[in-house]
C-alpha positions in Angstrom: 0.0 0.0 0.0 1.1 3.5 -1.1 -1.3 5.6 0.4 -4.0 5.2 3.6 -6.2 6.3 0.7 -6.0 3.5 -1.5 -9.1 1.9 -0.6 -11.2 5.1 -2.1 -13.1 4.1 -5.2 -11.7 4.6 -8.6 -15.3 5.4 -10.2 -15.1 8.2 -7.4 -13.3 10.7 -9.7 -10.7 13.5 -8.3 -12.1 12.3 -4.8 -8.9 9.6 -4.5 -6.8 12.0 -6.4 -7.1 14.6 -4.2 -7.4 12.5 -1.2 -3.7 11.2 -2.1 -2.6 14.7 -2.5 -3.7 16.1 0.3 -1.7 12.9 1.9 1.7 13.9 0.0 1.6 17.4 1.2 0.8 16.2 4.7 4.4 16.9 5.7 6.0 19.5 3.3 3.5 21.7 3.0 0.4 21.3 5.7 -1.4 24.8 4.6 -2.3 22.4 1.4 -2.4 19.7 2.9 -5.9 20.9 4.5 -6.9 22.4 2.2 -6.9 19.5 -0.2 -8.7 17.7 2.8 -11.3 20.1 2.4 -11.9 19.9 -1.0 -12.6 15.8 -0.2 -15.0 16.4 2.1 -16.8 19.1 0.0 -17.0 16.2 -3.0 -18.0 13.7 -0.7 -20.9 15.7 1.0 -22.1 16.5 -2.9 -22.0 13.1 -3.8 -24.0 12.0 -0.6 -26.4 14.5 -1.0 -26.9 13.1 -4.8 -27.0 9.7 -3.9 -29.6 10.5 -0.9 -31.7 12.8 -3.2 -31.4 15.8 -1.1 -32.9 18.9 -1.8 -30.0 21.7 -2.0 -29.8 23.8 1.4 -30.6 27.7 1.5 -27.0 28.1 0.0 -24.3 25.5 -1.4 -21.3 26.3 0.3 -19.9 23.5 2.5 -20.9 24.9 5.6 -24.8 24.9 4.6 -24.7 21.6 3.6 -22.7 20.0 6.4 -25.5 21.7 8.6 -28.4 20.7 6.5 -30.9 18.5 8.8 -31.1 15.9 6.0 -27.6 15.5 5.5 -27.1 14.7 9.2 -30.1 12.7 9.2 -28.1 10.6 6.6 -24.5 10.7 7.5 -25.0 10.9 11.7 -24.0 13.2 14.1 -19.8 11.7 14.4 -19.5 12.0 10.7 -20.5 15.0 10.5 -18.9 16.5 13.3 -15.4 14.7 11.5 -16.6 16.8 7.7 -16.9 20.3 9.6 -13.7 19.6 11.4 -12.0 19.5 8.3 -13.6 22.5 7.0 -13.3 24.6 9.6 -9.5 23.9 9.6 -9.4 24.2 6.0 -10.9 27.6 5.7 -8.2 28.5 8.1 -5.9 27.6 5.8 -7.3 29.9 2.9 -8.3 32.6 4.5 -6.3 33.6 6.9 -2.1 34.3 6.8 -1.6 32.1 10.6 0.9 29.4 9.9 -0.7 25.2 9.8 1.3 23.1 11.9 2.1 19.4 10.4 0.7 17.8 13.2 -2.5 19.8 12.5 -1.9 19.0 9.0 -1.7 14.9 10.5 -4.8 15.3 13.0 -6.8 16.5 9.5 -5.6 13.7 7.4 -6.7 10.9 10.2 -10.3 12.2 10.8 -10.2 12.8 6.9 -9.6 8.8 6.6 -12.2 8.1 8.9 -14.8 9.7 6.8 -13.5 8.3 3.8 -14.0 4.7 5.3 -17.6 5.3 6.1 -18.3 7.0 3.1 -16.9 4.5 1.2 -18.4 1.3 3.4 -21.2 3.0 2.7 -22.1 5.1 -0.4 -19.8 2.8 -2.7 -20.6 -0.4 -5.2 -17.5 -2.9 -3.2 -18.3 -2.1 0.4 -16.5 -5.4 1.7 -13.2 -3.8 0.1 -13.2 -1.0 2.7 -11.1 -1.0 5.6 -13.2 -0.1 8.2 -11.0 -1.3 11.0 -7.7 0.4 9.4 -6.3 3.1 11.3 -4.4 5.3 9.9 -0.5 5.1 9.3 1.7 8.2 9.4 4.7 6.7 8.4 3.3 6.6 4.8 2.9 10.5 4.5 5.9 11.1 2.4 8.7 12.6 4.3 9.6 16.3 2.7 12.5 16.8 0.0 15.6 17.4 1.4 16.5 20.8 -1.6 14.9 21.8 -4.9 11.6 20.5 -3.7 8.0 22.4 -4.6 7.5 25.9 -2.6 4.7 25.4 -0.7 1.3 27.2 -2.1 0.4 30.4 -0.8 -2.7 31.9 0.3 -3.1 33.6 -2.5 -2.3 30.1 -4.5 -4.8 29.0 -2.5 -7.6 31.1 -3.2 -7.4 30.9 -6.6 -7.7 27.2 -6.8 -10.5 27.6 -4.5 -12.2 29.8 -6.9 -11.6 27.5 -9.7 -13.0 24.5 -8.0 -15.7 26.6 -7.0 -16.9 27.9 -10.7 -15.9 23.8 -11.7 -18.7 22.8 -9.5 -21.3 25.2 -10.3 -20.9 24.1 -13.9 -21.1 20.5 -12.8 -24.5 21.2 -10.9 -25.7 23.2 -13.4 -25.0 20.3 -16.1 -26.9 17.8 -13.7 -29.9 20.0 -13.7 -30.0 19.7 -17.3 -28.4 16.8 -18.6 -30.5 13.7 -19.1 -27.6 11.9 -19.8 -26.3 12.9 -16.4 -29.8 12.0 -14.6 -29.4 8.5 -15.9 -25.5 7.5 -15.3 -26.3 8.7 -11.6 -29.7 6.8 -11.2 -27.3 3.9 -12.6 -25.1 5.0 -9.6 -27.7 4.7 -6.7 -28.8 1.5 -8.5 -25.4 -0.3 -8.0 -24.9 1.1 -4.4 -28.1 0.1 -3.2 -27.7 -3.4 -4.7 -23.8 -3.6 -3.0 -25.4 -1.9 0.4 -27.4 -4.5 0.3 -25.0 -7.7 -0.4 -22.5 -6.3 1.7 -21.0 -8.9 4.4 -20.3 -7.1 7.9 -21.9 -3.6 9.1 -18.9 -1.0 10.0 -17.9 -0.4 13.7 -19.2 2.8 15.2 -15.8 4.4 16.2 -15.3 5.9 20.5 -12.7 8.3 20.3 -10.6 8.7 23.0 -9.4 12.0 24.6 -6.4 12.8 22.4 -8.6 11.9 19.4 -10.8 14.4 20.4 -8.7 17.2 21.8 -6.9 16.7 18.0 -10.0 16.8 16.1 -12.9 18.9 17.4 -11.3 21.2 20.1 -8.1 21.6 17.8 -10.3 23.4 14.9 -12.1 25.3 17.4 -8.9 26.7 19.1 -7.2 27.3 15.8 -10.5 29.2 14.3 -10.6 31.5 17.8 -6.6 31.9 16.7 -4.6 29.9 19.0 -2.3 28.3 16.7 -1.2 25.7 19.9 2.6 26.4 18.1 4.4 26.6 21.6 5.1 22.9 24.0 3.5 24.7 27.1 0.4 25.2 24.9 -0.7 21.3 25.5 -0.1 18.9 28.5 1.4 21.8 30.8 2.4 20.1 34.1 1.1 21.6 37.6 1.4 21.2 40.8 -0.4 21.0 44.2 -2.6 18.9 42.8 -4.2 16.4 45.2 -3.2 13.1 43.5 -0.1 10.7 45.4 2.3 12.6 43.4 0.6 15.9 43.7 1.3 16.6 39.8 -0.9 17.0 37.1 -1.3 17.9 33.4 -3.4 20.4 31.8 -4.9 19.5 28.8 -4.6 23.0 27.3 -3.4 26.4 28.6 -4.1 29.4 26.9 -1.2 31.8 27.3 -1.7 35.8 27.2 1.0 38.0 25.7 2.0 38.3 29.4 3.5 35.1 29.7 0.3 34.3 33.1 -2.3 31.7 32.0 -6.1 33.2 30.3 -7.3 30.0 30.4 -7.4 26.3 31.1 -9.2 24.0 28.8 -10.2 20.6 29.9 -10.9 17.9 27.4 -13.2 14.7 27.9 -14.1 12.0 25.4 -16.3 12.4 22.7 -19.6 10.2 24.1 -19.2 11.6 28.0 -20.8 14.7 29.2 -18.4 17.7 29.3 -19.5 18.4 32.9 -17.6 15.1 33.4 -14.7 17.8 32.9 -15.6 20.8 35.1 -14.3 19.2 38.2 -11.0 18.6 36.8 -10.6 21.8 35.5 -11.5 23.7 38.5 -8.5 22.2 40.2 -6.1 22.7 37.0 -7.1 26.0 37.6 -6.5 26.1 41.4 -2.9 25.1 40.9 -2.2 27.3 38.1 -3.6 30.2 40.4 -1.1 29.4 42.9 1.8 28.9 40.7 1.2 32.0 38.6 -0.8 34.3 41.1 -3.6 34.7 38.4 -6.5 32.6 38.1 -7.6 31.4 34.6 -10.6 31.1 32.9 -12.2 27.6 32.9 -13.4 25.6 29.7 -14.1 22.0 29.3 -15.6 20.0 26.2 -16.0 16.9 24.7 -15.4 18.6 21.3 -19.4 19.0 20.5 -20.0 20.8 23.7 -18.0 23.5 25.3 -18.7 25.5 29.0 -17.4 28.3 30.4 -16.8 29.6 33.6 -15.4 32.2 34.6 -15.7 31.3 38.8 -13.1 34.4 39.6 -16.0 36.7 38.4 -18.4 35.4 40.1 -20.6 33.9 37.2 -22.2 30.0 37.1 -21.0 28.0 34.1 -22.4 28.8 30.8 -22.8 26.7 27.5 -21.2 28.8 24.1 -20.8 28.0 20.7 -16.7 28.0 20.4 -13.9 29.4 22.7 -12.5 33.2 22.8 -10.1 34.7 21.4 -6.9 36.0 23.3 -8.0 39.6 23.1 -11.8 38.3 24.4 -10.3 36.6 27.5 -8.0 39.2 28.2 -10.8 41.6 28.4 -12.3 39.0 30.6 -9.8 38.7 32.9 -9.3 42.9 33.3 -12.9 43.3 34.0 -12.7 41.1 37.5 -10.8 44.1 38.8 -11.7 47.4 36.5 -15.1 47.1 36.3 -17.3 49.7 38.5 -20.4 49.3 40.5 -24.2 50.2 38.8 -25.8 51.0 41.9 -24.6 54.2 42.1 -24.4 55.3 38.8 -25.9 58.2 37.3 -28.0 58.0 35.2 -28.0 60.7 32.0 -31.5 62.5 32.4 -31.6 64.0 29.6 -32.4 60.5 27.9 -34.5 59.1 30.2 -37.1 61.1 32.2 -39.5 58.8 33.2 -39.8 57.4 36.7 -40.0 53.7 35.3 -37.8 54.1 33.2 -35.0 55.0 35.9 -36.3 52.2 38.6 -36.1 49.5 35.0 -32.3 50.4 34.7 -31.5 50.4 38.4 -33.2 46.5 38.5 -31.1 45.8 35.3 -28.1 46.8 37.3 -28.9 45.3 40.7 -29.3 42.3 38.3 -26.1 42.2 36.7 -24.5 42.9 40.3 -26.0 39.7 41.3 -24.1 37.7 38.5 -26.9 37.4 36.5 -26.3 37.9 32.9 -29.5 38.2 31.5 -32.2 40.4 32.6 -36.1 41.3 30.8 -37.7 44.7 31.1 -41.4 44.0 29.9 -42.3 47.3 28.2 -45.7 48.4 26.3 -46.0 50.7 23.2 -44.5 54.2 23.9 -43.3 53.5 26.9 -39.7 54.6 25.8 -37.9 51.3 25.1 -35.5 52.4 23.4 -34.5 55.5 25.7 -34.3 52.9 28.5 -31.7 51.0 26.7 -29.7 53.7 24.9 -29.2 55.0 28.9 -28.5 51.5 29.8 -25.9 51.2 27.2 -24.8 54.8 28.8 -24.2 53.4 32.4 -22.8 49.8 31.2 -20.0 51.5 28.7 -19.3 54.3 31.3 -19.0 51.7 34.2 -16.6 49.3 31.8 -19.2 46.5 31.7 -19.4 46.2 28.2 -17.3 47.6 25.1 -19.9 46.9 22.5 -23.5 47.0 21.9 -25.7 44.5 19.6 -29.3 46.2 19.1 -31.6 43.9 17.1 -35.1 44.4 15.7 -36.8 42.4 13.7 -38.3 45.5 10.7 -35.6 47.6 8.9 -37.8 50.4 9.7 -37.1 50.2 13.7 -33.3 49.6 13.1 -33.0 53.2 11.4 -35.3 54.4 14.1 -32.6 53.1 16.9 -29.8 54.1 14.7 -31.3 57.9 14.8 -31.7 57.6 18.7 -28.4 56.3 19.5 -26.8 59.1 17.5 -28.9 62.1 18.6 -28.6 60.7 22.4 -25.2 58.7 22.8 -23.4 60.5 20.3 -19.6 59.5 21.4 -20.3 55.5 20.9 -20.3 54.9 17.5 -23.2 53.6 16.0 -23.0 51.5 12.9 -26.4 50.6 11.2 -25.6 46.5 9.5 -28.3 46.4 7.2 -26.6 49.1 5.1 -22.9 49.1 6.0 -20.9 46.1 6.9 -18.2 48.0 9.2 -16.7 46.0 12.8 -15.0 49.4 13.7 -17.8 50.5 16.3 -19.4 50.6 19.7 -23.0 50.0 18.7 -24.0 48.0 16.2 -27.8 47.9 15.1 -29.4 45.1 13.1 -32.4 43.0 11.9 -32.1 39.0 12.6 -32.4 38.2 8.9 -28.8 40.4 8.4 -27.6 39.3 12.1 -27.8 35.4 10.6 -26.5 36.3 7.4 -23.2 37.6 8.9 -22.7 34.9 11.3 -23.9 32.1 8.4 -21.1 34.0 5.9 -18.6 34.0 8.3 -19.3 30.4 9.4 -18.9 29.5 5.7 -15.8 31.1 5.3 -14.2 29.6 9.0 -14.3 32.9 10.4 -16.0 33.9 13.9 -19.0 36.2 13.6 -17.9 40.0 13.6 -20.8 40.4 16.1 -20.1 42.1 19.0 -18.7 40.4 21.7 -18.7 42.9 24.5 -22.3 42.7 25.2 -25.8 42.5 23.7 -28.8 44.2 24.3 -31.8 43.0 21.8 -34.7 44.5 20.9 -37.1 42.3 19.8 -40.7 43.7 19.6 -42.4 39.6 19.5 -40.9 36.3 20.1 -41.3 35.7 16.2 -37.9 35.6 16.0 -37.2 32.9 19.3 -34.9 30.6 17.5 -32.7 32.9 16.0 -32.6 35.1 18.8 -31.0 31.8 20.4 -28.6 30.9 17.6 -27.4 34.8 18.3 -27.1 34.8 22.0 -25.2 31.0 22.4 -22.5 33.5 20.3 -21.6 34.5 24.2 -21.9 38.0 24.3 -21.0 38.6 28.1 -24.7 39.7 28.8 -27.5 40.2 27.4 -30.5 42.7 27.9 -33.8 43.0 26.4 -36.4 45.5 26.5 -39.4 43.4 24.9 -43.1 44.4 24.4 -44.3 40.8 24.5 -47.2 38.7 22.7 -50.0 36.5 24.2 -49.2 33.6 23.1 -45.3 32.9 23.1 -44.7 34.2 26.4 -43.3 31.1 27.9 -40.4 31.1 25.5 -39.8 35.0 25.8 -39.6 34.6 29.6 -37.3 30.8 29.4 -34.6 32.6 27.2 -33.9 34.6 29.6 -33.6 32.0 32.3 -36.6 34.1 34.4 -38.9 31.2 36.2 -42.6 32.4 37.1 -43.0 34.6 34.3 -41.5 37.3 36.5 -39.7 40.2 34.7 -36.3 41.5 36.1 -38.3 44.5 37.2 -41.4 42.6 38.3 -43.7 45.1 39.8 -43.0 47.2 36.6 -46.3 45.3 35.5 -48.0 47.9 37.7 -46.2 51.2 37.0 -46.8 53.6 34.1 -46.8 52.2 30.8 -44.5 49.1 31.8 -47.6 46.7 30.8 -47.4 43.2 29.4 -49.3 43.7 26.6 -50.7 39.9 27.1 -52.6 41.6 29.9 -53.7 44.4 28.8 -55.1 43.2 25.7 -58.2 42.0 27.4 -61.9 43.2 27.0 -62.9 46.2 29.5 -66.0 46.0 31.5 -69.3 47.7 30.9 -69.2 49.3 33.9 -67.7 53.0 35.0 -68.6 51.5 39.4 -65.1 49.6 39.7 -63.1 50.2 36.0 -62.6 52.6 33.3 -65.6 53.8 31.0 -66.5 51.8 28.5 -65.2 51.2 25.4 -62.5 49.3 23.0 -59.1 48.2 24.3 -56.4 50.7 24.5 -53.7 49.9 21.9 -50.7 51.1 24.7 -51.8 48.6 27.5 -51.9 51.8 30.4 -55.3 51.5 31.0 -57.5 48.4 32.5 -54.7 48.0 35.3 -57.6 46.7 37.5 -58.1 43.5 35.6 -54.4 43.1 35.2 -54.0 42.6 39.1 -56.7 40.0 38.9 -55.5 38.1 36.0 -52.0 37.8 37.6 -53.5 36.3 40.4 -55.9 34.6 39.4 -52.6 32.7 36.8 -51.3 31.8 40.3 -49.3 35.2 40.2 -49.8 36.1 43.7 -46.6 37.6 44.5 -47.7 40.1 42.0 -50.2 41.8 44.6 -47.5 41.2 47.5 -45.9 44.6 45.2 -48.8 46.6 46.9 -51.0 47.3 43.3 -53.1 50.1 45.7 -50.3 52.3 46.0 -49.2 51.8 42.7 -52.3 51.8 40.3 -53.1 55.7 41.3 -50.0 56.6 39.2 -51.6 55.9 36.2 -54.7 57.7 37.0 -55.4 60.0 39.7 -59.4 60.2 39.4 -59.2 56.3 38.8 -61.1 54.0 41.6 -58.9 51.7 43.2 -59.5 47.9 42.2 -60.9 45.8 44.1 -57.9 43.2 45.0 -56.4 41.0 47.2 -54.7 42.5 50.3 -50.7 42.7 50.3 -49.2 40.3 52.1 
């Protein structure tokens, strides 16, 4: 055997071409090596998803389709974990100038292999000539030539072969559309792999990997994509001590150095089928002995390489779930904050953006919140009640107090984005305020956008390997309904530090508006705000008056702004099993929104 790729179908094309290739480069030049890898997993996913009969995602790129439900439906989650692995290292490669490492380049070429064996076991016409219980061999990467050998491809090199294969297979999907000659040579395809898939002798082994298998695959490309290129020995296996073992000595899966030479972060990696919490423990005392050797305590990660958690204990804040780790500037900023940032309880608070009585008392709960560790708080807000002002003098006191650095404003109409982007500028001038739907720009402090253009950025930049030019500082949404629930959530796992939302609510997804933010009982973060001003659930509010002018309001049609019928409000929040609601005192509170107004009739505070 001359290659671990040998096995690959002939009848597959460029696939074993490239496959071998990518193999040859693994050790002279790894920045091809990937991206060769790459380019076999993008012609293996099209061929699956022509062989399947998928329907083509919302885009074509590789990342779409690797994400598509159908294709994982197909392939499993392990495979495809293994494809978007490759893909995300490979982009790296492309895209960006940071050098590959040739035991990245290895680590690519071995879970390459292992999708090329199932893929092969099971989309080809000689199943039974796969090796599914091969592993791969290094020693048959060739070894690089000692003078006059090929220069290794450049980034630029690189990118034009990508554009190449790129307008190669458009043509080629175009032609399939069209060609009838095409449609029949592939149903002849399927034919002849359904009839081997079915003679086929032995099913393939589902494949555990262990911890170094997954540290090198999934937590690798993650760490590389946040840019830690894991170039230097004390990046991997660091030893500790104090540790409480017999020998007292440990090793730290990863540490993530800053420019300081103290650790940012430990990173503590399980295997691939356990539970990443299996981790936390471990880590927490990783991190206790690299506190007391350095003097600075690090962040805390663990992951199985499809799940990572953070914790940043030293601050004060529970573990947290997030999409992919930081980068070295993120976790520095992290780290400063423990000791630079500055109380909100006695802030001041600008008046000249917010007058309103409410409107001060919602930001001073926000605050008290985010003092309490929590990082997400819910101000429930009716029509006209100033939203917006609230959070523009929110953002004020968080930027001025060194909470956050940026600002992510969504809305879900174009028409309310240039509306926030008017009232950030006329009343927080200094922070600048970029509006996304018309100019692409990271250089700000505010950035205001729709979800459509919030998902198209962080779907383009997923494409492409890159990590979503959201801000990362903080986030304060905007969202006027819960119509836009699941991508709100896609947004948020991005781990903005905190997130803030000033929301004027509808009936009938309320329970998902008030579980996103992690608030149990329906209760907002300002809770008796339900009873002052114009801080009304509009689920409440919308209800029919009464007839009569003895106990309510005159009669007549709902108001659209939810201040009025305050007196059925108190009785529909108790009567929901709301009753600390009334414990807020709704008599001494229901005369601020009308002073001739009766007082309800309702259940004594308690």
């Amino acid at each position: 055997m001359t290659s671990n790729f040998d096995f690959v179908p002939a009848d597959w094309g460029e696939t074993r071409a490239d496959a071998v290739r990518a193999e040859t480069y693994g050790r002279s030049d790894p920045r091809s090596c990937v991206f060769y890898a790459r380019r076999v997993v993008e012609q293996v996913v099209i061929r699956i998803f022509d062989l399947e009969r998928l329907a083509a995602p919302y885009k074509t790129d590789l990342a779409a389709r690797i994400g598509d439900s159908g294709f994982r439906a197909a392939v499993g989650s392990e495979i495809a974990a293994k494809a978007d692995a490759v893909r995300k290292v490979g982009n790296v490669a492309v895209h960006e100038s940071r050098g590959i490492t040739a035991q990245t380049a290895l680590n690519v070429l071995r879970q390459l292999h292992d999708v090329l064996k199932w893929a092969a076991f099971t989309y080809s016409a000689a199943p039974d000539d796969v090796p599914t219980a091969a592993a791969y061999d290094p020693s048959l990467i060739p070894a690089p030539p000692q003078e006059g050998g090929q220069q290794p491809l450049s980034t630029a090199e690189l990118n034009q072969l990508l554009a190449k294969f790129e307008e190669k297979d458009a043509a080629l999907a175009a032609a399939k559309e069209s060609s009838a000659a095409l449609q029949a040579e592939l149903e002849k395809v399927r034919a002849a792999v359904a009839a081997a898939q079915a003679a086929k002798a032995h099913q393939a082994t589902q494949v555990d990997w262990d911890e170094a298998s997954t540290r090198e695959l999934f937590i690798d490309a993650d760490l590389l994509e946040a840019g830690w290129s894991l170039t230097d020995a004390r990046d991997r296996e660091y030893p500790v001590t104090g540790m409480p073992t017999a020998q007292g000595q440990g090793f730290v899966d990863y540490v993530l150095w800053g420019d300081d030479g103290l650790p940012l972060a430990v990173v503590e990696a399980k295997r691939s089928r356990k539970d990443p919490a299996v981790g936390q423990q471990q880590a927490k005392l990783y991190a206790d002995s690299l506190e007391a050797m350095t003097g600075r305590r690090p962040v805390i990660f663990w992951s199985n390489g499809y799940q990572h958690w953070i914790w940043d204990d030293a601050g004060g804040y529970p573990p947290r779930r997030l999409s992919g780790f930081l980068t070295k500037d993120e976790l520095e900023l992290m780290v400063q904050r423990r000791q630079t940032r500055l109380p909100l309880k006695d802030a001041t608070i600008d008046k000249a953006i917010v007058e309103r009585h409410y409107q001060t008392r919602a930001i001073r709960a926000v605050g008290e919140s985010f003092e309490a560790k929590r990082r997400e708080a819910l101000l429930v807000m009716a029509t006209g009640s100033g939203k917006t002002r609230t959070v523009i003098s929110l953002v004020d006191q968080l930027m001025k107090r060194g909470w956050v650095k940026r600002v992510l404003f969504l809305a879900d109409r174009v028409a309310l984005v240039n509306q926030a982007v008017a009232a950030f500028k006329a009343h927080l001038p200094a922070a600048t305020t970029i509006n996304l739907v018309d100019e692409k720009v990271p250089d700000g402090r505010v950035f205001v956008s729709t979800y459509p253009t919030m998902m198209g950025l962080i779907n383009a930049t997923d494409a492409v390997g890159g990590r979503p030019r959201a801000p990362r500082g903080g986030a304060i949404p905007f969202p006027p309904g819960a119509r836009r629930y699941s991508q709100w959530r896609r947004i948020a796992v991005r781990s903005c530090s905190m997130q803030s939302l000033s929301w004027s609510p509808e009936p009938v997804p309320m329970r998902c508006q008030y579980h996103v933010w992690a608030l149990t009982g329906r209760r907002s973060t300002l809770f008796r705000s339900f009873f002052v001003g114009a801080l009304i659930s509009t689920e409440m509010s919308k209800m029919p008056l009464p007839n009569t002018s003895a106990t309510g309001p005159p009669t007549g049609s709902p108001p659209s702004h939810g201040v009025i019928g305050m007196y059925r409000l108190v009785h529909r929040v108790v009567a929901n099993g709301e009753a600390s609601c009334a414990r807020r005192g709704p008599d001494s509170l229901l005369p601020r929104l009308n002073a001739t107004r009766p007082s309800p009739s309702a259940p004594a505070a308690s």
